[in-house]
Structure formats: C-alpha cells, structure tokens
N, C-alpha and C positions, 0 to 999 in steps of 0.2 A: 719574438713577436710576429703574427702575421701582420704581409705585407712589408715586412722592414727587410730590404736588400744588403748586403753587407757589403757595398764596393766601399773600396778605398776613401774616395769624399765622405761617403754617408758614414764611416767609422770616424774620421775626422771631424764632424761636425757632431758626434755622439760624445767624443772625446772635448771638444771644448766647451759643448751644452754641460758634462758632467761638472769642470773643473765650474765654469760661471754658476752652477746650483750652488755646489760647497762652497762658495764666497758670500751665500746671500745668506746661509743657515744662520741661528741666532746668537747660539755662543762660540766663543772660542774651541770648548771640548768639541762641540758639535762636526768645527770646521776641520779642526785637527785631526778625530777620528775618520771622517769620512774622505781628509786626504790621503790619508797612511793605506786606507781601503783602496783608492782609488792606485795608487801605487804599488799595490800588491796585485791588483786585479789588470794594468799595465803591464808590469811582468811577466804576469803569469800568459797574457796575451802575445806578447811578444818573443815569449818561449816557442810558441809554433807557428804553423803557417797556414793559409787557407787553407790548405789540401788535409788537413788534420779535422777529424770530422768532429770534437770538440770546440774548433775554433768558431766557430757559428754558435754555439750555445753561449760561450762566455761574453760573445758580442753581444747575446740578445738578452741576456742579464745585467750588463751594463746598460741596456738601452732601457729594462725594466725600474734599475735603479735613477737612471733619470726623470721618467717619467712621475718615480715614486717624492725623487725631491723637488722637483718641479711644483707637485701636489701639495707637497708641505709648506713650499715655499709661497703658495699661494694662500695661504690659511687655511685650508680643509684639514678638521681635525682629526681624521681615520689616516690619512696620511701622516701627519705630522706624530699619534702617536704610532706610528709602523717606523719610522724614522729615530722616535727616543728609544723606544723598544729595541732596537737592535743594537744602537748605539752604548746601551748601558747593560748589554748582554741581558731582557729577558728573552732574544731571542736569536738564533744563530752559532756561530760559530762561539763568540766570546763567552753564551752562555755555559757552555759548556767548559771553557777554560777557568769561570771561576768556579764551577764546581769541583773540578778536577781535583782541588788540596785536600776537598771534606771525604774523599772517598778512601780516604787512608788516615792515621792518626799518627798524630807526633809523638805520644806516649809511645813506651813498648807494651801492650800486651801480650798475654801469654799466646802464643798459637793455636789456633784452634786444630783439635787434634784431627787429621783423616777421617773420613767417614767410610773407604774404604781404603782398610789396611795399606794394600800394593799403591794405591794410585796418591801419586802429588798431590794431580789436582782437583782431589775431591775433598780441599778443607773448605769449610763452609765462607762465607763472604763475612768479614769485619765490619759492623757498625761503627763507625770513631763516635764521639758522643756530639760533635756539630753536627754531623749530618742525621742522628739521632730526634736530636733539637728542631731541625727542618724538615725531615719526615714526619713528625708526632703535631705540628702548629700549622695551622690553617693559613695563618699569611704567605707562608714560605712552600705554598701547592700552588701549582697552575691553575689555572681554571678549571674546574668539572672536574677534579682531585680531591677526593679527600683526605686529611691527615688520617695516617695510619692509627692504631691504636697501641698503647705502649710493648702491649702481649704479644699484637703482631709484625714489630721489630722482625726480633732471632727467627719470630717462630711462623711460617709463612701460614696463613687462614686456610689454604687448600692444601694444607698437608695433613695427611691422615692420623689417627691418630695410632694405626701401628706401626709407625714410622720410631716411637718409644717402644724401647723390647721388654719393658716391664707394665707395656698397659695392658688392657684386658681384652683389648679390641687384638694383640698380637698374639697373645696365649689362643685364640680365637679361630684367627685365619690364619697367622702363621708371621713372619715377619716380614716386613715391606721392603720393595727394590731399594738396595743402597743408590744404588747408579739413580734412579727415578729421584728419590730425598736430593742430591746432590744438585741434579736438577731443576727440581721445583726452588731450592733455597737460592739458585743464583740466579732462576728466572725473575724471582721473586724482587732480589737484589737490585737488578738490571733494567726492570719495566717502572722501579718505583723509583729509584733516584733521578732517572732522566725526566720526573716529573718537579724537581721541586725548584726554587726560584733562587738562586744564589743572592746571601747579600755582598754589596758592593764593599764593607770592613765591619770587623767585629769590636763593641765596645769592650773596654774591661773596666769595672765596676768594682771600687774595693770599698769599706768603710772602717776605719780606725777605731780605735777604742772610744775616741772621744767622740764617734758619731761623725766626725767629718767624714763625707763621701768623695772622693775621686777618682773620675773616669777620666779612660784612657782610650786612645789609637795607634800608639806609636805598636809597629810590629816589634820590636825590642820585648816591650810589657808583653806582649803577646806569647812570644818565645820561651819567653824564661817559665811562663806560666804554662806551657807543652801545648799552648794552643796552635792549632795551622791558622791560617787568616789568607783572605783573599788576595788577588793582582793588584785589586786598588787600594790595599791596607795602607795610610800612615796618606790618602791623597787629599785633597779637599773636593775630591768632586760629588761627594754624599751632600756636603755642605753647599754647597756650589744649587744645586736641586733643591737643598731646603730654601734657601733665599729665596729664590724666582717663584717657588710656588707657596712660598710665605701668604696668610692670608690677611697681612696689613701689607699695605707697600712700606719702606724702608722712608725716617725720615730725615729731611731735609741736614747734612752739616750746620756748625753757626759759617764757615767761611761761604757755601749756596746760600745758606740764607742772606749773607751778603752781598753778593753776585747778583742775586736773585730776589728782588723786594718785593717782588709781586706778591698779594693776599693771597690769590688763587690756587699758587704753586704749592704742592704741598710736600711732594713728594719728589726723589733724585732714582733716576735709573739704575740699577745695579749694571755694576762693569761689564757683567758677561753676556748681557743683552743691551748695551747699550749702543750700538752698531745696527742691531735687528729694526728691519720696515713691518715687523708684525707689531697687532696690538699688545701692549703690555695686558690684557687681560684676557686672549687668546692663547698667550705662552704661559701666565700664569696655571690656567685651566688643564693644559697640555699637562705640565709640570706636576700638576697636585693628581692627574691618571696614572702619571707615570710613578708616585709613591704608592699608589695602593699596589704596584708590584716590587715594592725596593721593600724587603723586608728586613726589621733592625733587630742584629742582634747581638742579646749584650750575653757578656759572661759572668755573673755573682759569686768574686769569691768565698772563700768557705768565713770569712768574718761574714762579709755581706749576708751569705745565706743564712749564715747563725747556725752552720751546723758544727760538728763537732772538731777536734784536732786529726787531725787525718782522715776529714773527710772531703771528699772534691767541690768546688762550687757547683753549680748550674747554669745553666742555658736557658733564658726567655728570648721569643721570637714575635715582634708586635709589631705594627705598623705605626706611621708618623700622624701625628695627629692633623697632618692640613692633608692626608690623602685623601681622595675623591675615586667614591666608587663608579663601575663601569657600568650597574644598573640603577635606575632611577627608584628611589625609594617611595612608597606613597603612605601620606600623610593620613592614619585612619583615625575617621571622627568617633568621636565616642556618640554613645545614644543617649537621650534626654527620657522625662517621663511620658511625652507624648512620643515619641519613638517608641517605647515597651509598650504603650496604653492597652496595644490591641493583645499581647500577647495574655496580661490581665482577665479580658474579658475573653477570653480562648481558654481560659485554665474554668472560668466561673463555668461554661456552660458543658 
C-alpha cells in the first residue's frame, strides 16, 4: 500500500488490527478460516527478513487484508462478499484446491492413445465426467463464462477440421500439425477448467424400487460409487450457508418460547451468527450472494436416472433456490390496449 512504512511497530500494530478483525467476523468458519490464514501468512513472514525483497510485499497484503475485513466488518456489502468469496474458495488459493479432485477421475479409463507416436506427452487431457458436468452448466462458470457445449468437451471449437485424417478438409491441404492438435487440446483444457466454480460436496441421489429417494454426503457413498468429491465432502459447512441465507428466519424452540414470552419475538438466532454485531438481514443478503456461486451438485444413480443396467448415472449442476443474483432483475410491464392503440391506427393508414 502506498504510504504504509513497514517498521517494526507499524508491522505490530498490522498484526493485532489483523487478529482483532477475525474475532469480530460472523461465524465461527469465518473466524477459524481467516485464523489458519493468518498463521500461514505469520510464518510465511517470519521465514525471512527485511533485507528479503519479498518481505515488503507480504507485509503490504496483510495490511491489504485488514483493510479488506475491517470493511466487512463494518457492513459494506462489496467487502463482506470479497471476504465470503475467498473464504469458501470462489476465489484464491482454495479455489483452486477444490478443483483439483475434478481434474482426474477415480474410475480407470482407457488411456488415451498418443497423438504423437515417440512423445509421452502428447496424450490428449481427460475429462472425468464431474468436471464434464461443470464445464457443460451455467451455475458452475465464472462470470462472463460460458458453458461449453457437450461437442465441445474432447473436441476444442478451434481445431481444424484436418486435424481428422479422414475428413475432407485433410485429403485437401494435407494433414494438420500433430505437435499444433496437442496443443490447441491442452490449451483448450487449461484456459477452460480454471474458469469453473467448484462445489463445496457432491450429493448422491438414489431411488429404490419402491420410489423412496435417498441422498447422501457421506464421502464413503461417494467412493464406492468411483465418484472424487471435494475437501469439504461429508462437512456441514454447505449447510451451515443454507441456514443464514434461509429466506424465513428459523423459529422460535418451545423451551425460547419459554424463556422468551414476548409476542414480538419471533424468531431465535442461528449459532453461527449469533456472536455477530451485524444485522441479521445484512448477513442474510451477504449469504444468499454467496449461493448464486456455491453451485450444487448431485449425482443420479442409474435407478434414479432410469436408465439401463450398466449404464452410469448422471451429473446435474443447479443453484440453491434462496440464491440472489448479482444483477438486478427488472420488472417488464406488459402493454394494455391503450398502449398498442397507436400502433392500430399506424397499420390503418
């Protein structure tokens, strides 16, 4: 930051402004993740010395990050979701750690053969069918992303079409750079996955003969079904998020109601914010932004999906129904007959 000296006090007083922000955050996860942060980025500090030309940067990112929860903490909503956003990996480091399972599959497939003969590493990139699922669905893109289209999975949109030595475009001009194909498929790979929004666990979804349905979290059901699943598989922190941004408040015990006679009271704080000096309908709001990027996704086994014996379930990827979008929707009126009237007498003459 300009303007911010790093002497000794002023690191000092960066360092117990940091620790006094994480004591005021709202939930428990909140304060917990942002301490482990704060302790990793201590370390990582205390691994070198001013004369390290480094050590000025990490300083002025911690002083960035207090700034950042300082802002949170005072209710500004741009801050407070820059704060859920990282914390629940859509953005940073973590994001990237839960992606990391979907970029490989727990099945074995077959290898995909060389593209050129001599070289290892020119076999093309693996889709597993999660990350399949979150490339092709609109919830599970970034912003300004769009989902791929199912064809252009394997097959990257700017690859030519002599890149196949039996089309008609290679009888034509002759056959296309292997080394070139190998490239375009892993750039392809590489620019697209680092676009999509990991979920936080994967449901599993079965239904019996009899029509009963039960879902599941436990990574166990996950496993035996050759599914990967995220860091936070089998947590309650999905759940934890749906409460707070629930669009009733939670009500009252009979034992609060008995504590608590008042007519007026209607509603009991959920535990995880029940600590927090923000308004409960600040955090609420915060919370149902922060679902329009938790995208949920379940897996239909092959009962559920009704398809045949040996054949795999599927992958749906949808959003929570109390998410709140980041642009404002507008409300269009429909037209009356005095609204058209003129268009009427525009057609008569």
């Amino acid at each position: 930051m300009s303007g911010f000296k790093a002497s000794e006090k002023a690191v000092q007083t960066v360092l117990r402004s940091y620790r006094r922000q994480v004591d005021l955050l709202p939930t428990d996860y909140l304060r917990q993740f942002f301490r482990i942060k704060y302790g990793d980025d201590l370390s990582a500090i205390n691994r070198l010395t001013p004369k390290d030309s480094i050590w000025m940067n990490k300083i002025r990112r911690m002083h960035q990050a207090v700034r950042k929860l300082e802002a949170a903490n005072s209710g500004r909503a741009k801050a407070m979701d820059y704060i859920l956003e990282f914390a629940y990996g859509r953005r940073g480091k973590l994001r990237w750690e839960l992606s990391e399972p979907f970029l490989s599959s727990l099945s074995t497939p077959p290898i995909p053969e060389r593209i050129i003969p001599a070289v290892e590493k020119s076999r093309p990139p693996v889709y597993s069918p999660e990350l399949t699922a979150l490339l092709t669905s609109s919830p599970s893109r970034m912003r300004r992303a769009k989902p791929l289209s199912p064809n252009h999975v394997n097959t990257p949109p700017n690859l030519p079409a002599r890149a196949n030595p039996d089309s008609e475009d290679a009888r034509l001009y002759g056959p296309f750079s292997k080394r070139r194909e190998v490239n375009i498929r892993w750039r392809h790979f590489a620019s697209n996955h680092k676009k999509i929004l990991p979920p936080l666990e994967i449901i599993y979804q079965e239904t019996s003969e009899s029509g009963e349905i039960s879902r599941s979290t436990s990574k166990n059901v996950l496993l035996a079904a050759g599914i990967r699943s995220p860091g936070m598989q089998g947590t309650s922190i999905f759940r934890d998020v749906e409460l707070i941004a629930q669009a009733h408040p939670i009500p009252l015990t009979r034992r609060e109601r008995k504590s608590h006679p008042q007519p007026d009271r209607q509603v009991s704080d959920h535990p995880t914010v029940l600590n927090s000096h923000l308004p409960r309908k600040f955090l609420r709001r915060a919370y149902r932004r922060l679902l329009s990027g938790l995208p949920i996704m379940t897996y239909f086994s092959k009962q559920s999906a009704g398809n045949g014996d040996g054949d795999p379930g599927r992958f749906t990827v949808t959003l929570h129904e109390n998410a709140l979008s980041t642009t404002n929707s507008i409300n269009m009126l429909e037209a009356d007959r005095r609204d058209t009237a003129w268009l009427v007498d525009t057609g008569k003459k």
